[in-house]
N, C-alpha and C positions, 0 to 999 in steps of 0.2 A: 398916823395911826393912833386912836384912844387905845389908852391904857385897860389893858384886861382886867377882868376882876379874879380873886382868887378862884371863883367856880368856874369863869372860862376859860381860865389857867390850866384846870385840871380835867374839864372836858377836852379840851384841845389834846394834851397829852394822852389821853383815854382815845381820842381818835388816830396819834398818832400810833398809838399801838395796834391801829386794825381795828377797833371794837365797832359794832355797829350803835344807834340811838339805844335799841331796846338792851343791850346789853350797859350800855352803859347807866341806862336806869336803872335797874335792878343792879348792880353795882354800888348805885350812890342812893338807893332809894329812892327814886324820884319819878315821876310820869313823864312818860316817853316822850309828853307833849310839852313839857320844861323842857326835858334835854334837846328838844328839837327850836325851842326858841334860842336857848342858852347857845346852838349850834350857830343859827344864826345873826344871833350878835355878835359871834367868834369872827364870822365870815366877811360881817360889816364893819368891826372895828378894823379888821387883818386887810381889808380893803380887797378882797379874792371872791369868786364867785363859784367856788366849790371845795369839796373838802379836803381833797388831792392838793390844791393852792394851799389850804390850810395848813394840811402835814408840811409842806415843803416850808412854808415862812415860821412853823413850830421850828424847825432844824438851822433853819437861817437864823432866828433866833437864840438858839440854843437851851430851849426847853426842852427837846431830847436832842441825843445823839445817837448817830450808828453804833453798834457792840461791836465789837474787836471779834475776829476769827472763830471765836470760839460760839457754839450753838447756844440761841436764846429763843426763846418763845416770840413769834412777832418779829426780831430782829431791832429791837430796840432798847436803847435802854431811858429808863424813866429819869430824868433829874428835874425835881422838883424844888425850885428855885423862888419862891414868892418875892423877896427881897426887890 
């Protein structure tokens, strides 16, 4: 696996919260058609062939985790780790 960049670090975690391309453009400011390259370098560094594969190797990683019992938007929680 290549090393992610900070912007597909933070795409990735933005998909792991449910967000769809367009949302996460207007998010980051950016056109839908960046987020959707940037999505796909995700998919090819992550070595997975869709975005479901994505979320799960984001968690196996530990760029997000489950939230505890308690109710969260999404059910995730964001940790943002660049290091």
């Amino acid at each position: 696996m290549q090393a992610l960049t900070e912007r597909e670090r933070e795409i990735l975690t933005m998909m792991a919260c449910g967000m769809r391309n367009d949302e996460i453009a207007g998010r980051l400011f950016l056109s839908v058609a960046t987020v959707k390259t940037h999505v796909a370098r995700v998919l090819r560094k992550l070595g997975v062939r869709d975005r479901t594969q994505a979320v799960v190797a984001a968690f196996d990683l530990g760029i997000v985790r489950p939230r505890g019992p308690q109710p969260a938007a999404r059910g995730v929680e964001l940790i943002i780790d660049w290091g």
